[in-house]
C-alpha positions as CSV (number, residue, x, y, z in Angstrom):
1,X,-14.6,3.8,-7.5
2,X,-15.1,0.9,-5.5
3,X,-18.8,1.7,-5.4
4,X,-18.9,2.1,-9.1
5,X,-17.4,-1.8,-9.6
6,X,-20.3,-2.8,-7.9
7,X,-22.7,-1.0,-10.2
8,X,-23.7,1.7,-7.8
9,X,-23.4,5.2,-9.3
10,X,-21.4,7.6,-6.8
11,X,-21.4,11.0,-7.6
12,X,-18.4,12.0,-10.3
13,X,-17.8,15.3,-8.6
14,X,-17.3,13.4,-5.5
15,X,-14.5,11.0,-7.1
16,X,-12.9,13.7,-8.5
17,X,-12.2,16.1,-5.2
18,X,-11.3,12.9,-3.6
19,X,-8.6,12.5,-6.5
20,X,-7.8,16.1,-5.8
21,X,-7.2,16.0,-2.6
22,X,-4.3,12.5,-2.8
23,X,-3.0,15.0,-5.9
24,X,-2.1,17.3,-3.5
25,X,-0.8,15.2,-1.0
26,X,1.5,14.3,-3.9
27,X,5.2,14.4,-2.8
28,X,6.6,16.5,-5.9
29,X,6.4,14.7,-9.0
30,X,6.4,11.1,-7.0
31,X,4.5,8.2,-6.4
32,X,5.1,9.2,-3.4
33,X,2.7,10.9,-0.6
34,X,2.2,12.9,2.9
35,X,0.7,11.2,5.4
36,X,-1.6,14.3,5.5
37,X,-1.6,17.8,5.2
38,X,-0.2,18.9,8.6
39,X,2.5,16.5,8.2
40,X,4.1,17.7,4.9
41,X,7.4,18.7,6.9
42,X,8.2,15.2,6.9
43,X,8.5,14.3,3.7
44,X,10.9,15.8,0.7
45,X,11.6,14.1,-2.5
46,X,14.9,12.6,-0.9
47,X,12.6,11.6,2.4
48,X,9.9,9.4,-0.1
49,X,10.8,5.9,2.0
50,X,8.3,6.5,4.6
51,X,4.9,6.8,1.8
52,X,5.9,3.1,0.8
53,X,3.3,1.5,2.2
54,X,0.7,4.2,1.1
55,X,1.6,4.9,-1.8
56,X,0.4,1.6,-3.9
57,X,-2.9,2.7,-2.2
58,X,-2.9,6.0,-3.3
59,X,-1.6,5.8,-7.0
60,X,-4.5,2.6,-6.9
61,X,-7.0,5.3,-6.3
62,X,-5.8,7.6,-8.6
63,X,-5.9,5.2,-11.4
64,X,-9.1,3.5,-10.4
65,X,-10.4,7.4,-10.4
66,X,-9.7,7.7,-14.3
67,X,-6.6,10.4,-12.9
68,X,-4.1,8.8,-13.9
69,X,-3.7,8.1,-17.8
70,X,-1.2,5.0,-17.5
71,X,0.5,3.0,-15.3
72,X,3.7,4.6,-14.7
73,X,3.2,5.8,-11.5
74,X,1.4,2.5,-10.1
75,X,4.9,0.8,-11.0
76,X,7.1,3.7,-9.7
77,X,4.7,3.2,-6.5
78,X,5.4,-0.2,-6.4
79,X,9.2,-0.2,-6.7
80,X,9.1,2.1,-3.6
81,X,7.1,-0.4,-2.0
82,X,9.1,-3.1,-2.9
83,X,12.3,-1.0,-2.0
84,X,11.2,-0.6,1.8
85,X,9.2,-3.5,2.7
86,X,12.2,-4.9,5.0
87,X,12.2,-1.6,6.7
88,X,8.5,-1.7,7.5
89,X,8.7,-5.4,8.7
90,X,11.4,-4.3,10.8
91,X,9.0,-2.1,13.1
92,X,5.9,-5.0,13.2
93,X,4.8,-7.0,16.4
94,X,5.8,-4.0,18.5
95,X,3.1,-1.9,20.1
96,X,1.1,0.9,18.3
97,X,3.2,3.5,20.1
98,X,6.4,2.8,18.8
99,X,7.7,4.8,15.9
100,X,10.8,4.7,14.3
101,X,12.3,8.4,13.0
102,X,15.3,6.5,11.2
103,X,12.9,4.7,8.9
104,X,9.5,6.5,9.6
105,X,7.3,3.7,9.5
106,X,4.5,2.9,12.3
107,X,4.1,-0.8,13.4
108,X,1.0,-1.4,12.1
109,X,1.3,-0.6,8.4
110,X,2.6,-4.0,6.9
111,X,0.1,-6.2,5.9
112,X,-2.0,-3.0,5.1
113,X,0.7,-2.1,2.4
114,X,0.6,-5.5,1.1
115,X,-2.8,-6.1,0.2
116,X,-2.5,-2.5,-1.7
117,X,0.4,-3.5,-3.2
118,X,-0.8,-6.7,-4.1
119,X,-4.4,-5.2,-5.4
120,X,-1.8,-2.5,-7.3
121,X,0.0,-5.1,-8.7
122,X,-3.3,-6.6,-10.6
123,X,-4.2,-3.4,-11.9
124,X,-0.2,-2.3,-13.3
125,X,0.2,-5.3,-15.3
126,X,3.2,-5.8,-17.2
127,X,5.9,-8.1,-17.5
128,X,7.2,-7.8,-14.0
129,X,3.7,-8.0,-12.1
130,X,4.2,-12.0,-11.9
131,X,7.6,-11.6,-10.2
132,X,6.7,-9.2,-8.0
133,X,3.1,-11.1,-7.1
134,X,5.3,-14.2,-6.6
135,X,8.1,-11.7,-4.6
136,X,5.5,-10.6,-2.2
137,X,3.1,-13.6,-1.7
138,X,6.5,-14.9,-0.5
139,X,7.5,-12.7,2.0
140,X,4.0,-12.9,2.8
141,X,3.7,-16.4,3.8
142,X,7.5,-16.3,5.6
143,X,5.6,-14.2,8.2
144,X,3.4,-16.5,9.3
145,X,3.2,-17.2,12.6
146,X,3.7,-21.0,14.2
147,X,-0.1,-21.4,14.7
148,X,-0.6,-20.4,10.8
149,X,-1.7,-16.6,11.8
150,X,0.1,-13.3,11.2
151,X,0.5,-10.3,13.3
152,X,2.0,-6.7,12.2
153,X,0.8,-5.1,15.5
154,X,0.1,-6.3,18.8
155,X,-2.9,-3.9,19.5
156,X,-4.8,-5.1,16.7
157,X,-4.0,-8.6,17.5
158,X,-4.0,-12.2,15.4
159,X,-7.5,-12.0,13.7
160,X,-6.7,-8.0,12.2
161,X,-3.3,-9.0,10.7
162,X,-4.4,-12.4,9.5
163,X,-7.3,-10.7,7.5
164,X,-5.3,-8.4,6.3
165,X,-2.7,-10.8,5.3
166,X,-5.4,-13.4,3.7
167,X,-7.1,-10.4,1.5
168,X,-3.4,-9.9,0.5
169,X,-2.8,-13.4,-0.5
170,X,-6.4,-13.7,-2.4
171,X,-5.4,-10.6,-4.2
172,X,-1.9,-12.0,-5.3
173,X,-3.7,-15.6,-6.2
174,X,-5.7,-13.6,-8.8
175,X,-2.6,-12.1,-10.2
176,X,-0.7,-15.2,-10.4
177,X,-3.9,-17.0,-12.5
């Protein structure tokens, strides 16, 4: 889909396994997802925190795709984003390696889930997209580092994280306009 907003003209049968394959990565009925196939045993419909920071990407998809006919799940996607952030946070600027089981959440997902969340928050719309946009360029810029960088995981370093964190913030201008 991102191809196709850039007038190129990928292949339709292609979009749509793709959109078939996050469908059934589908947590139940949620806007919730697996991390992949072999690690559905991690997630139930009471277990849904740990997709938070995926799951604005994949309902983005889905919706960019033509799959989804509204914008429902983009906003239920986003309240479980919003929902979890702190937890996520929580696990940054510690090395690749560490995991936390009590929240599920690797240390490199954070600014990752924020652009999607912030490129998910342009495309729901709605009444409470300027909040939110407002809500998470905050927390955004509160993790800022004292030289005016950002870091989410040590491997990856200053110049990953800040990128990540500036395509957030660009996204998140545009939704404030």
């Amino acid at each position: 889909t991102e191809a196709k907003a850039q007038g190129l003209d990928p292949d339709p049968k292609m979009i749509a396994r793709a959109a078939a394959f996050l469908e059934q990565n589908r947590v139940g009925n949620l806007a919730a997802f697996h991390y992949g196939t072999t690690m559905e045993h991690l997630f139930s419909e009471e277990n849904r925190h740990s997709s938070s920071m995926r799951s604005p990407l994949c309902e983005l998809a889905l919706h960019s795709a033509g799959a989804a006919k509204d914008t429902k799940r983009l906003h239920e996607a986003l309240d479980l984003f919003f929902a979890h952030t702190d937890d996520v946070r929580a696990t940054t600027k510690i090395y690749e390696s560490w995991f936390d089981a009590t929240v599920l959440h690797d240390a490199y997902h954070f600014y990752f889930g924020c652009w999607y969340a912030a490129r998910a928050l342009r495309a729901a719309g709605g009444p409470k997209m300027k909040p939110l946009a407002e809500r998470l360029r905050n927390t955004i810029l509160a993790t800022r580092e004292v030289d005016g960088s950002f870091v989410d995981a040590q491997m990856q370093g200053k110049s990953a994280s800040t990128a990540m964190a500036l395509l957030a913030l660009g996204e998140l201008e545009e939704a404030l306009k």
